[in-house]
C-alpha positions as CSV (number, residue, x, y, z in Angstrom):
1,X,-20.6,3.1,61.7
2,X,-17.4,1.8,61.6
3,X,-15.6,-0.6,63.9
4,X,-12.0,0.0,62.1
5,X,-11.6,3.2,60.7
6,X,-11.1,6.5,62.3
7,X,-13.6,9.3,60.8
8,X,-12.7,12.6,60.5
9,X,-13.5,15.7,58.5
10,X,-12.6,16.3,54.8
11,X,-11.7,18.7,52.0
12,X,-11.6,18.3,48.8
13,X,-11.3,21.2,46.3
14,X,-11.5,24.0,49.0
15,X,-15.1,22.6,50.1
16,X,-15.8,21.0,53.0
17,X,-17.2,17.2,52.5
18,X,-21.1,17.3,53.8
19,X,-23.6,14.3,53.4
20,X,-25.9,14.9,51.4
21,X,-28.1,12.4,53.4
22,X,-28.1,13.3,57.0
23,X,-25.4,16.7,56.8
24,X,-22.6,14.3,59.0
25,X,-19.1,16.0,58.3
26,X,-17.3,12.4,59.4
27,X,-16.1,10.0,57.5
28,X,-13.7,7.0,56.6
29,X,-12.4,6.5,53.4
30,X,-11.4,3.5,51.2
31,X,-10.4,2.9,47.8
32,X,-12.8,1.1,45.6
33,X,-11.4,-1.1,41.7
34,X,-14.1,0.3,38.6
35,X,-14.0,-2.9,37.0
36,X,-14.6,-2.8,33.2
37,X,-15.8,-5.7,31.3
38,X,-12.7,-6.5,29.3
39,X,-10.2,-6.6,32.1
40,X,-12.6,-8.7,34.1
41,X,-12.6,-11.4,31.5
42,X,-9.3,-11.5,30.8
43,X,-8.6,-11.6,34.9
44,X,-6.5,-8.8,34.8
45,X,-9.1,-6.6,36.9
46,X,-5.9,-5.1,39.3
47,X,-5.0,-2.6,36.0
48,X,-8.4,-1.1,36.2
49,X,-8.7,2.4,38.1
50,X,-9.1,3.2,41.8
51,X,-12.0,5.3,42.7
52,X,-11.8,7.0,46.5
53,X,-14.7,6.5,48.9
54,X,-15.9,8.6,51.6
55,X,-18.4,6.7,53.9
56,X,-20.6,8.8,56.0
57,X,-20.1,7.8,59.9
58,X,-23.6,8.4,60.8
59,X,-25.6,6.7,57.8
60,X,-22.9,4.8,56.0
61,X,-23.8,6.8,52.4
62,X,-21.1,6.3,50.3
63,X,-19.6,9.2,47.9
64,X,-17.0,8.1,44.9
65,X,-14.6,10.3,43.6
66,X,-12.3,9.7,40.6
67,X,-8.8,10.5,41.4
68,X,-7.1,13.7,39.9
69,X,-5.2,12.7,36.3
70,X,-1.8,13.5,35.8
């Protein structure tokens, strides 16, 4: 699906990523801003948090995860 990114197989949590969609075990990842209302209107959108992306090589579904605290 991609032209840039390598996909490969992923594990998160001792499980094996699957799509749900189409049951592909590739993807690429990519991290993604959650942009809240306040820090968008005061332009300061870089302090809000990073979610992580796995995009599904064979139907492009994306999956967001929030990244462990602490």
């Amino acid at each position: 699906m991609s032209d840039e990114k390598e996909a490969k197989g992923f594990e998160l949590k001792g499980h094996k990523l699957v799509c749900p969609i189409c049951g592909s075990t590739q993807f690429w990842t990519r991290r993604t801003l959650l942009n809240t209302k306040g820090l968008t209107f005061m332009d300061l959108d870089w302090l809000n948090k990073e979610a992580d992306n796995y995009i599904c090589n064979t139907c492009g579904y994306i999956m967001w995860f929030l990244p462990k605290e602490g």
